[in-house]
C-alpha positions in Angstrom: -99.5 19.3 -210.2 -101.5 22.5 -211.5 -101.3 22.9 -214.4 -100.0 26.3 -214.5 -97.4 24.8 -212.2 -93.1 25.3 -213.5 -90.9 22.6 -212.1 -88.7 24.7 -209.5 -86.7 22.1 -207.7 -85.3 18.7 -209.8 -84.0 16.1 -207.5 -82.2 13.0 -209.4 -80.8 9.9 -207.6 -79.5 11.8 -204.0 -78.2 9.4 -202.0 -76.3 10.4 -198.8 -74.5 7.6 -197.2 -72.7 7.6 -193.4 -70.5 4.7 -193.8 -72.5 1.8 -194.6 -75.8 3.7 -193.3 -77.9 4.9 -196.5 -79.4 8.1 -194.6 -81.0 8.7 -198.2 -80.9 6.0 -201.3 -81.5 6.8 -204.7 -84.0 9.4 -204.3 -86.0 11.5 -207.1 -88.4 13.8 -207.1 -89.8 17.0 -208.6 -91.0 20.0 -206.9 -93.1 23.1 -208.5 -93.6 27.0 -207.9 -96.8 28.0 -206.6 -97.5 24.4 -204.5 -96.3 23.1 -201.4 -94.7 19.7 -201.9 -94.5 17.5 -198.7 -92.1 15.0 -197.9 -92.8 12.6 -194.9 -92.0 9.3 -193.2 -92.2 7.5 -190.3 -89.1 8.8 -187.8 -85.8 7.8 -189.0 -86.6 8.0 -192.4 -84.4 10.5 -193.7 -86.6 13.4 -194.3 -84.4 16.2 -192.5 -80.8 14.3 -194.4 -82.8 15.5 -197.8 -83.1 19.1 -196.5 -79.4 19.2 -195.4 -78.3 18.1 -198.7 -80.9 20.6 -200.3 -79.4 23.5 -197.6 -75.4 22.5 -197.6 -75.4 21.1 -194.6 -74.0 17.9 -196.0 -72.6 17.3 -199.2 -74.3 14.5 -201.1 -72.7 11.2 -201.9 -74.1 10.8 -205.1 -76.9 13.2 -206.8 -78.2 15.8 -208.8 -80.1 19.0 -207.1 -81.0 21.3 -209.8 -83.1 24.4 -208.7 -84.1 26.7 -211.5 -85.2 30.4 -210.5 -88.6 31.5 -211.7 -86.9 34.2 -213.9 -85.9 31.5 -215.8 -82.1 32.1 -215.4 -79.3 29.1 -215.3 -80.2 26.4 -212.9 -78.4 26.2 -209.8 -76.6 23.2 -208.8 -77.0 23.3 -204.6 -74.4 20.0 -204.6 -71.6 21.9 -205.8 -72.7 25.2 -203.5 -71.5 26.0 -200.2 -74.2 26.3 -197.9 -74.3 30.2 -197.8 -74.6 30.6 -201.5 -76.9 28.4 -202.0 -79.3 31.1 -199.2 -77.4 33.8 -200.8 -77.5 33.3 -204.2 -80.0 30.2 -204.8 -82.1 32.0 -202.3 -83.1 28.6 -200.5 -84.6 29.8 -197.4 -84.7 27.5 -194.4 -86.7 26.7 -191.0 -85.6 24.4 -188.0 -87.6 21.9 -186.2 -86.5 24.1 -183.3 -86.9 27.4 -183.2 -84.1 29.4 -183.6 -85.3 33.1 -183.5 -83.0 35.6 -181.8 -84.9 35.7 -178.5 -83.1 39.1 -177.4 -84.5 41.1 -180.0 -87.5 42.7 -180.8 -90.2 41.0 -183.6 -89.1 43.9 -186.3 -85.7 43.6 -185.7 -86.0 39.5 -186.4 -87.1 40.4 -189.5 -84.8 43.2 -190.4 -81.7 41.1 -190.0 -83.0 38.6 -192.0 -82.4 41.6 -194.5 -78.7 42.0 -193.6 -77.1 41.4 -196.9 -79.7 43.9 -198.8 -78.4 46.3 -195.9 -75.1 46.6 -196.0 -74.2 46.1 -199.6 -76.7 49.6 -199.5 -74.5 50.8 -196.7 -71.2 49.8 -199.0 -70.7 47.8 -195.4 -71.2 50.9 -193.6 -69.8 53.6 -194.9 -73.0 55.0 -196.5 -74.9 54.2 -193.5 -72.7 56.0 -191.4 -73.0 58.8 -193.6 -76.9 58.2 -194.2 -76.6 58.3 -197.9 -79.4 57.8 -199.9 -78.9 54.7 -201.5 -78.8 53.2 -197.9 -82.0 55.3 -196.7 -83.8 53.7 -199.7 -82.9 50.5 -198.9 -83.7 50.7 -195.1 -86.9 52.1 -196.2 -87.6 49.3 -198.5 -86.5 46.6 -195.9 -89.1 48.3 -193.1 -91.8 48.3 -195.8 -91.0 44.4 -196.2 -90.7 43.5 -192.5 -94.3 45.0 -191.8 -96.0 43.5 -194.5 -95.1 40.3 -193.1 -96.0 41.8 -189.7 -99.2 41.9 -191.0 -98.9 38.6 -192.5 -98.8 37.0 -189.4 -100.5 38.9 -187.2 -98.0 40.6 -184.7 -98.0 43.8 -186.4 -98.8 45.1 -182.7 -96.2 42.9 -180.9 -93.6 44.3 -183.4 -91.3 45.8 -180.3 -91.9 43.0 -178.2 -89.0 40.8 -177.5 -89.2 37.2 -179.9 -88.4 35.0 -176.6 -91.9 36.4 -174.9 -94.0 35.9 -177.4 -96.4 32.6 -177.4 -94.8 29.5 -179.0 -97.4 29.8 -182.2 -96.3 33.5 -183.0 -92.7 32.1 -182.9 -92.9 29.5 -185.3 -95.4 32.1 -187.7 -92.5 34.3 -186.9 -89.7 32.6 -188.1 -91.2 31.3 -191.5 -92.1 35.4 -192.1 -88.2 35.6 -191.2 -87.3 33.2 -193.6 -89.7 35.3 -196.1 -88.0 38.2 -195.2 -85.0 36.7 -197.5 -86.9 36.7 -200.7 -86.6 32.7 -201.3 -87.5 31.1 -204.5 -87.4 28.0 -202.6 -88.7 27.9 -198.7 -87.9 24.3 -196.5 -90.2 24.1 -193.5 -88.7 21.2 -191.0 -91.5 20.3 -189.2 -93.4 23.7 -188.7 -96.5 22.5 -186.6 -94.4 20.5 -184.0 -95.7 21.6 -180.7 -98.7 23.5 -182.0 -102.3 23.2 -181.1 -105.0 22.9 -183.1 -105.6 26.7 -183.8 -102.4 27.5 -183.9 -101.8 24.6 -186.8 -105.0 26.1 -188.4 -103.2 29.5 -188.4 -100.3 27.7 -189.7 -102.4 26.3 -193.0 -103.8 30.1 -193.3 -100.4 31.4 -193.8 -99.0 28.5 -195.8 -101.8 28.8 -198.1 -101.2 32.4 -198.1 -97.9 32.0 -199.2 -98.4 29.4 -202.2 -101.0 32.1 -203.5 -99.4 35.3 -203.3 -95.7 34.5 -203.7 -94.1 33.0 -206.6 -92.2 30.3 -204.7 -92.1 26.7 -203.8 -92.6 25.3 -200.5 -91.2 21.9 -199.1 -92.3 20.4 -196.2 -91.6 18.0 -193.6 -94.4 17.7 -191.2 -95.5 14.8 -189.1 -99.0 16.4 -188.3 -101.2 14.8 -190.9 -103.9 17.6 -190.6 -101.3 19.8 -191.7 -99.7 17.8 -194.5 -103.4 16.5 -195.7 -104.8 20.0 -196.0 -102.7 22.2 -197.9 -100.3 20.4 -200.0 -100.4 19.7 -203.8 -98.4 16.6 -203.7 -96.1 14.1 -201.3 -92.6 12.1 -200.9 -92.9 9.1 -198.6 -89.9 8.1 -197.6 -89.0 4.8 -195.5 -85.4 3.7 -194.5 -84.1 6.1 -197.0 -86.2 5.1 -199.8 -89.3 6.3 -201.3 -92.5 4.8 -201.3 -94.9 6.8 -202.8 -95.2 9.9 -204.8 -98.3 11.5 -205.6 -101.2 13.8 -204.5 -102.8 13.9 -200.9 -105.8 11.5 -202.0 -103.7 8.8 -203.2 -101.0 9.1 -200.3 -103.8 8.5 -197.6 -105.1 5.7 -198.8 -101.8 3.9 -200.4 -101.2 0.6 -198.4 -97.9 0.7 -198.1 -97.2 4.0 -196.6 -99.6 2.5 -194.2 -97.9 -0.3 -193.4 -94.8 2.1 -193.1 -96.7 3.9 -190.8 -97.8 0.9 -188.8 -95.0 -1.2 -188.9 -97.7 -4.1 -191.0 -96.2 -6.8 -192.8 -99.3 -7.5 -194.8 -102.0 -5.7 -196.2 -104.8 -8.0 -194.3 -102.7 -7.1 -190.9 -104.0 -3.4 -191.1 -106.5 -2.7 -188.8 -110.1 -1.7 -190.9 -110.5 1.5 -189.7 -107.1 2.9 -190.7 -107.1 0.8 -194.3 -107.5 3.4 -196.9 -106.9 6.6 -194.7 -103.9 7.8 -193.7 -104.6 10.3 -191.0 -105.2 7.8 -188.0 -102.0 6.0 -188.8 -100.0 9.1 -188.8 -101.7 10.4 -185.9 -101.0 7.4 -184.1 -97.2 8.4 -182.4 -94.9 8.8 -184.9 -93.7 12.0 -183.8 
């Protein structure tokens, strides 16, 4: 953790149980502003059940998810939240491992219905717009200003009237997390961002990430099977396993912690893992697990 570094996101003993299946047991962790926190496992491990929970998808069994805003305001309790409160009024912004842009409308307008609720509380749900009142001008104003600096951010500033369904499959998943951006999060969950990327697009991907934890006074969560991804820009991981975790700490001591290589791998023993993967993560990881 830097040390400038506020705790953001407090998760204490979530478990999510399906029937007898534990999806999620007994899990804790801590997450920061300013760093990008991953949490991964091999598949099955219940890495996306944790961002439901987090998102109000599903309701926790058991569990306490605390987020506290960096203005230092009364800590939101996500468990007893419905799902659009906890994006409206948690701000917990959210990506999907598939995309799930609106493919009919331009770039802009992606990222000027992300601003909806700004919109037409401005518009007193249409009446000022209708009427192009001020207070709605100003806010459409400021909304535009917003959805072109993340234009910028990500490099489609000149595709901004394109349709979202022709642009490349890199520019729609950069798109999507400047969407998500678009929301004013305090708290952004990326499901698997680099799926399906190549290696300059994933390279992009780390630019804006990186981008993001700098400028932006937010915390970033992570789930991400590509290990050059997970390896290069975050601050600290969550191995999970069956449910469980494994191992908590910072990139360094992740990669070369035995048992989330035998998790990896499938080892029983630590003298059944193979040399060249013993003490580095990446190869393991790299190895099909997506």
């Amino acid at each position: 953790m830097a040390s400038d570094s506020l705790p953001l996101l407090a998760v204490e003993h979530l478990t999510m149980r399906f029937g007898g299946l534990f999806a999620v047991n007994d899990l804790s962790f801590t997450a920061y502003q300013k760093e990008i926190t991953a949490i991964i496992g091999p598949n099955g491990a219940g890495k996306t059940t944790v961002f439901n929970c987090l998102t109000g998808f599903y309701k926790p069994s058991v569990g306490r998810l605390s987020l506290t805003p960096p203005d230092d305001g009364a800590p939101h309790l996500l468990e007893r939240m419905d799902g659009f409160r906890i994006a409206k009024v948690a701000k917990v912004a959210r990506t999907f491992q598939n995309i799930r842009l609106f493919t009919g409308m331009s770039v802009l307008e992606n990222l000027m219905v992300a601003q909806h609720n700004k919109l037409m509380r401005a518009s007193v749900y249409s009446v000022a717009g209708l009427l192009g009142l001020r207070r709605f001008r100003n806010q459409e104003r400021q909304s535009l200003e917003i959805a072109k600096y993340w234009l910028d951010k990500i490099d489609l500033s000149d595709q901004a009237d394109w349709s979202a369904g022709n642009l490349p499959y890199g520019s729609q998943r950069r798109l999507e997390i400047a969407r998500a951006m678009c929301t004013e999060p305090v708290l952004l969950c990326l499901d698997e961002p680099a799926a399906g990327l190549n290696p300059r697009e994933s390279l992009q991907l780390n630019d804006l990430l990186l981008d993001i934890r700098r400028d932006q006074n937010i915390g970033i969560l992570l789930i991400e099977h590509d290990m050059s991804v997970v390896m290069n820009i975050s601050d600290h991981i969550i191995v999970l396993d069956h449910g469980a975790m494994i191992a908590d700490g910072t990139p360094v001591a992740i990669r070369s912690d035995p048992t989330v290589i035998r998790a990896y791998l499938g080892a029983a023993d630590d003298e059944d893992l193979p040399p060249e993967v013993t003490g580095d993560l990446r190869p393991a990881a790299t190895s099909g697990v997506r």
